[in-house]
C-alpha angles and dihedrals in degrees: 000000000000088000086054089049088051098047092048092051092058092050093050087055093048091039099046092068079049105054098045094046086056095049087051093046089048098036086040092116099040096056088051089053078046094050097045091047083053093052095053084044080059095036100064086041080064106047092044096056094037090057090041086051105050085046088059095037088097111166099277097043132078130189122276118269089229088051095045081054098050100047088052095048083051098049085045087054083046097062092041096055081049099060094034087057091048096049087045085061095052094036141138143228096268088024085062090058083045090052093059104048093053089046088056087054103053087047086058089042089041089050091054093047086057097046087049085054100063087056098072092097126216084320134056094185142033140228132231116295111276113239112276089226144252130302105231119214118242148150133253114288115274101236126023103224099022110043089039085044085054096049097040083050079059101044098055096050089058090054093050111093085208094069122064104157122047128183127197118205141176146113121301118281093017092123110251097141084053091057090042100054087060091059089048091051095042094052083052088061112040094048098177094078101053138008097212156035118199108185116183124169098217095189124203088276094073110203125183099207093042084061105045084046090058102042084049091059092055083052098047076244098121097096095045083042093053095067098071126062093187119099097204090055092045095055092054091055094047088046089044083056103033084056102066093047118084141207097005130146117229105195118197114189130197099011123170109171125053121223145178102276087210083065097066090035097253108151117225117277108240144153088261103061089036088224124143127195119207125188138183125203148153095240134059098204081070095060092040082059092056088045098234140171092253124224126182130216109216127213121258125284118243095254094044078049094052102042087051094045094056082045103059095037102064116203137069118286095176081110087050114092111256095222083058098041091050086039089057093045083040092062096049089078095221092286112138101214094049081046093055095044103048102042074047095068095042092057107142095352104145092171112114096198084060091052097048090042088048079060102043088046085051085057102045104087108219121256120247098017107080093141099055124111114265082244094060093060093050089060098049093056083069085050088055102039076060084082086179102099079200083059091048090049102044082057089048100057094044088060083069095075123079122285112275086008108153101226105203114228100240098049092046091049086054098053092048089048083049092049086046090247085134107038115233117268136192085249127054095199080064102054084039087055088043088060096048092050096047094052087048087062097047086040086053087050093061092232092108130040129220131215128145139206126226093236122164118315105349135014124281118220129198139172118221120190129223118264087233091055090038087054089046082048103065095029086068088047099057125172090349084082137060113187116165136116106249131053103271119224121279089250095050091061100100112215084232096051100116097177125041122186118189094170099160113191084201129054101268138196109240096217117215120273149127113216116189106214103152087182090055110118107161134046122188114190129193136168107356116128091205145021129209116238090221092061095083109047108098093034095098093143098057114123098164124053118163118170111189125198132314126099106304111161095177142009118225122273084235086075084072095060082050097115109158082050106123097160123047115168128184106189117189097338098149095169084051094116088168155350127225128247116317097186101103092042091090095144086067111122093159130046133180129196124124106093097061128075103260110147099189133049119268113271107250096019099143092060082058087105094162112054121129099163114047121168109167137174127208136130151228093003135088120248096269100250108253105046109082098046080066091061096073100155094054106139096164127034120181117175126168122270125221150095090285102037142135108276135205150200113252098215089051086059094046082059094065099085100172087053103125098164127035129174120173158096113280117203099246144349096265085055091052092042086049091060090039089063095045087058122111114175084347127196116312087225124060132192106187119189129167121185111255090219092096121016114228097256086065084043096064084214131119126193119250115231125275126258104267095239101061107145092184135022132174111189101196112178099355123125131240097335128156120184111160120148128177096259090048115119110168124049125177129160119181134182100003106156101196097037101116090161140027108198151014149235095206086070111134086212129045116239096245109140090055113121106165131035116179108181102179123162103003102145103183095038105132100169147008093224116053091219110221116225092221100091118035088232111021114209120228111240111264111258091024104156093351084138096049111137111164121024114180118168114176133181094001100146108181106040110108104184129030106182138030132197102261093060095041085072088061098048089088088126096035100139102170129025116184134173117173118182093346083154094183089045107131112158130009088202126038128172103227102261095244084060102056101093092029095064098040087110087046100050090055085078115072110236117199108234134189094020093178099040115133104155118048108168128175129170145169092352100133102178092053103111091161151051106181128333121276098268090067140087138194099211108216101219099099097033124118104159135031118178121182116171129157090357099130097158098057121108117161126061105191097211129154142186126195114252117231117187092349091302119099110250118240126272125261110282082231103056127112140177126203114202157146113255101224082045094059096048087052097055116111115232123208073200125031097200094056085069080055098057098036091054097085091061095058124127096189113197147166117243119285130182114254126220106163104060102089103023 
């Protein structure tokens, strides 16, 4: 029996290849009907993912890589079946066995193409990469171990995939946004972790579309967002967005309300999407609603408290009694930002009476104000140390605009001219020095914070206070202050309230009332289309109106009854056609108009006696004569500029002789020659139009030479000028229609105080240099432009060439280069002829340039094939921002990256290239590798037409 087993076994192994060789040779043709009806099957796959895919292949996206490989390893299967199907028609008796089986195999291979098809998800294609995120400035953490324990605490939790939702919370000012900023920083660093960051500031008052608004803006989404004014219809498309993207953080600081996350449009986060939320807030309870993991942020050890203590106080307690100086830390309470401000206000302060009264101050609760938070006392102690009640005011009023609002200098200066917080001087650049002094002092207290924004022309700078000193702020003033964002209603308006701010981040109804509040002296508006007339009529001690923004169409006929009014401000009300009657308004000293959309001068205007800030906006007229002779006390004039502008005579502006600051559109050159020649010092900025109806020539009129301490000059409209002296800094010319060149190098001075040069619309312009004929290679004046920081030319047709050598070695501080539709541009950079074949042996060495850039933009210039020669790099350390659009001549990028170790470091985190792709793979590389590491900092876009280059 065994030997029968044995021998049926063998038979079953011999006859198994048989037999299935036998079932493919008889079911041959089957398997290829099979096989035919397969590849349909696969055909109108194809057809149906090809046609979804070019409707969603919209400029900016490309097809997935998962996708790309499946339709080539159809049309691969393709070919195959057709030549298996050709050879089955010419084949033989064994070939037709060998048919079959290979027909069963491509069924099995056709099947598995069908079932990876269905895989692809809602979207067969993908945009282009959102933008990582941005690295956020801070200092150094507050508290070695607690503050790193507490972000290390954080950071594993985001690396834990048990934890989705993680929520920060601790006192104010206890430095959780600090702590927050590293780990944004961090995640932008190690990017394998995560794609993305998403950083949002939520504020206390919590707004669905502001923060839509703001996540949209991290997405590229804010344009598609804008078109819709529902909520509910928002939130779908940001969920719809958020969606597609994977593993990214969304980080919400200072939150202090929970809400639904569907209602914003944030997906979930899950495993599956690999996204993570992080919040910080004040209260617990808000964590528990978003149901976090919660982590808390402690306060500072003592000895954390005391180093930074010593730290932030400057000078040397060791002749300060220890038991005070311990007294004073103890009473912080470990909180870091009373820390900061208190040891602020004792800076340099060696008198030990001050120390031990500081104590004894710390100790002392203040009265009135039992139910404020201990923090809250601490701070005020820095209010207090102030002892200027101008000071204390100047921090009060700040406290009226919105939570986390950046208050720009100037305008803040104004205001407090305009409250009587700065008394009035001869001189406005006086008041003007005595603001800035005075929030240098508030900013050195601790109790303000500077930034400043890169706008037209020069830098702006604001101050922004923290929401903890903003709180302590308006606590102190009381009732004497009503801060919210809706019109409150007419019996909450207390008869002491003295300052009233309505600033609405959203268009708002003003509902109709009438309050009586016979104290109230300022008034701050903000985002109401309308006012009721009736609004005003019991407001006759208002001094201080400001209406900000919104679409306002009209202000209210009651203005005009206004009588003890002596500032009126319209700030950005473009739909604002007109203003009431001012001529009752007498007490006016400062009025505001010219960013509004009044076409006609104020009613009344002339009995506005006195007035010493006037900005006004009108258009096509001149300024009626005999007006502004009344206005005597004018110090500061600021009147539009265009080709339709106000204009002026220029003797009734020579007989304003307390004008310190003018800014308008004479009526002709021999009016503006006529000023010129009144002047004594004159301003330090200049605007200087002309219309373009005559040119000067016709005219029969030259321009009188400058002031020789003009800091800043714009030329808009003017012919071949050139007014550059030694103290000048800005230069922009705009619209000149004969300039062919800007400088010279037969200047007796180099232009070495020069930080800014703007050359936009100068059609015949041909070169920067006006090249003498008086040497055969002029040499540019050493230090020329050694202190350039911004250079922008834009639609300059016909210039070739923008720098030479001889300048390039000056360009040492050189931050932001930008050339936008400079269609004849050829080189940035270009060696003097005579110099070519001198300096072979010296380009062999490769020279650094550039060493401060952070900005290098250029669009839509088709003839720019290069950049600087070969010898020459653009080292990475200091960029933030490359743009390269329509630029298709273009093939070297001269970037370098420092080597450590033999290996090139990493770019900045911050760094990011915009840029075609195409572009991109044609670039020439004197390293190859360096096109590896950038990559990963790449934006790349299709082009889009830019606006905001020039301005």
């Amino acid at each position: 029996m065994e030997i029968l087993g044995s021998f049926l076994e063998l038979g079953k192994i011999i006859l198994a290849p048989i037999i299935e060789y036998y079932n493919h040779y008889r079911g041959a043709d089957e398997h290829l009907k099979n096989l035919k009806r397969k590849r349909d099957d696969l055909e109108c796959k194809k057809s149906d993912i090809e046609l979804e895919m070019r409707t969603e292949l919209v400029p900016g996206k490309k097809p997935k890589r998962e996708v790309k490989s499946w339709l080539q390893k159809v049309e691969t299967i393709n070919e195959e079946i057709q030549k298996i199907e050709q050879e089955a028609i010419r084949g033989k008796y064994l070939s037709r066995m060998h048919f079959g089986r290979v027909a069963c195999e491509k069924i099995l291979e056709v099947t598995e193409l069908i079932d990876q098809s269905c895989g692809f998800g809602d979207c067969l294609v993908i945009g282009p990469p959102v933008r990582n995120g941005d690295e956020l400035p801070t200092r150094a953490l507050v508290g070695e171990s607690t503050a790193k324990r507490t972000l290390e605490k954080i950071w594993e939790h985001l690396l834990d995939e048990d934890f989705r939702i993680i929520g920060v919370y601790g006192m104010g000012g206890i430095g959780k946004t600090t702590v927050m900023k590293e780990i944004n920083n961090r995640l932008l660093k190690e990017r394998d972790e995560f794609n993305c960051v998403i950083w949002v500031t939520v504020s206390k008052a919590f707004n669905v579309i502001k923060l839509q608004n703001d996540i949209a803006c991290h997405l590229n989404l804010e344009n598609e967002l804008s078109k819709f004014k529902d909520e509910t219809t928002r939130a779908g498309k940001l969920y719809a967005e958020l969606k597609k993207r994977k593993r990214y953080v969304l980080i919400l600081d200072d939150m202090w309300k929970a809400f639904p996350l569907e209602i914003v449009g944030i997906p979930e986060p899950t495993s599956a999407n690999g996204c993570k939320l992080v919040l910080t807030t004040r209260d617990v309870n808000v964590c528990n609603g978003m149901n976090c993991v919660n982590i808390k942020m402690e306060l500072l050890s003592i000895k954390e408290s005391w180093d930074l203590f010593l730290k932030t106080v400057g000078c040397d307690v060791l002749n300060i009694p220890k038991d005070v100086v311990e007294g004073v830390v103890k009473e912080c309470a470990h909180l870091p930002l009373a820390i900061i401000t208190v040891a602020g206000s004792l800076k340099n302060v060696v008198d030990i009476s001050e120390w031990r009264n500081t104590l004894n101050e710390l100790k002392t609760p203040v009265k009135g104000l039992e139910h404020v938070d201990v923090v809250f006392q601490k701070l005020q102690l820095s209010y207090k140390r102030l002892n200027d009640k101008k000071l204390q005011r100047c921090l009060l009023f700040c406290a009226l605009y919105p939570e986390d609002y950046e208050i720009y200098r100037e305008n803040l200066i104004v205001h407090l001219i305009d409250e009587g917080v700065i008394k009035s001087m001869s001189k406005r650049q006086a008041m003007l020095d005595k603001g800035h002094t005075m929030l240098n002092k508030l900013e050195n207290a601790c109790l303000l914070e500077g930034g400043s924004h890169d706008e037209f022309i020069e830098k702006e700078y604001f101050v922004k206070m923290h929401d903890l000193i903003r709180d302590m702020a308006l606590q102190i003033a009381g009732p004497k202050f009503m801060v919210s964002e809706d019109v409150p209603d007419e019996e909450e308006w207390g008869k002491d309230v003295e300052k009233v701010s309505l600033l609405s981040n959203r268009e708002s109804e003003f509902p109709y009332i009438s309050p009586k509040c016979p104290k109230l002296s300022t008034l701050l508006l903000q985002g109401y289309a309308t006012i009721p007339d009736s609004f005003f009529v019991h407001l006759h001690g208002l001094k201080v109106l400001h209406v900000f923004g919104g679409r306002i169409k009209s202000l209210p006929n009651s203005i005009s009854d206004l009588e003890n009014l002596t500032s009126l401000r319209i700030y950005r009300c473009f739909d604002l056609k007109r203003v009431p009657s001012l001529a009752k308004l007498t007490a006016l000293r400062s009025l505001d108009l010219l960013e509004s959309a009044t076409k006609e001068i104020p009613h009344g205007l002339e009995k506005l006696i006195n007035l010493r800030y006037l900005s006004l906006r009108a258009y096509n007229q001149e300024m009626p004569p005999g007006i502004l002779p009344k206005l005597s006390q004018l110090q500061v004039l600021k009147l539009n500029c265009g080709s339709d502008s106000l204009t002026v005579n220029g003797e009734e502006i020579v007989r304003l002789k307390k004008l310190d600051f003018f800014k308008g559109k004479f009526c002709g050159l021999n009016d503006f020659n006529t000023y010129l020649e009144s002047l004594e010092g004159g301003p330090s900025h200049y605007v200087y139009c002309t219309r373009k109806t005559k040119p000067a020539s016709e005219l029969g009129e030259t321009v009188k030479l400058l002031p020789k301490d003009v800091q800043a000059l714009a030329i808009f409209g003017g012919q071949n000028l050139r007014f550059f002296y030694k103290c000048m800094k800005s230069v922009c010319i705009r619209e000149c229609e004969e300039i062919e060149d800007v400088f010279s190098y037969s200047f007796t001075f180099p232009l070495q105080s020069l930080e800014i040069v703007q050359l936009v619309k100068l059609d015949k312009l041909l070169v920067l240099f006006r090249e003498e004929k008086v040497t055969p290679a002029p040499m540019v004046p050493p230090g020329t432009f050694s202190r350039l920081k911004e250079f922008t030319i834009c639609e300059c047709p016909n210039i070739r060439q923008l720098f030479v050598l001889g300048v390039l070695l000056n360009l040492a501080n050189l931050e932001q280069i930008t050339v936008f539709r400079c269609l004849q541009l050829e080189e940035i950079i270009a060696r003097p002829k005579a110099s070519d074949e001198v300096d072979k042996e010296e380009a062999k060495e490769i020279v650094e340039i550039f060493p401060r850039l952070r900005r290098l933009t250029l669009v839509i210039s088709p003839e720019l094939n290069t950049i600087c020669s070969s010898s020459n790099v653009i080292l990475c350390d200091s960029l933030d921002s490359i743009e390269i659009e329509e630029c298709p001549k273009l093939k070297r990028l001269p970037l370098s990256l420092r080597r450590i170790n033999g290996q090139l470091s990493s770019p900045p985190s911050s760094l990011q290239i915009k840029i075609e792709k195409e572009r991109w793979e044609l670039l020439e590389w004197d390293n190859h590798d360096m096109k590896m590491v950038l990559e990963p900092c790449c934006e790349f876009s299709y082009f889009k037409a830019v606006k905001s280059q020039c301005g």
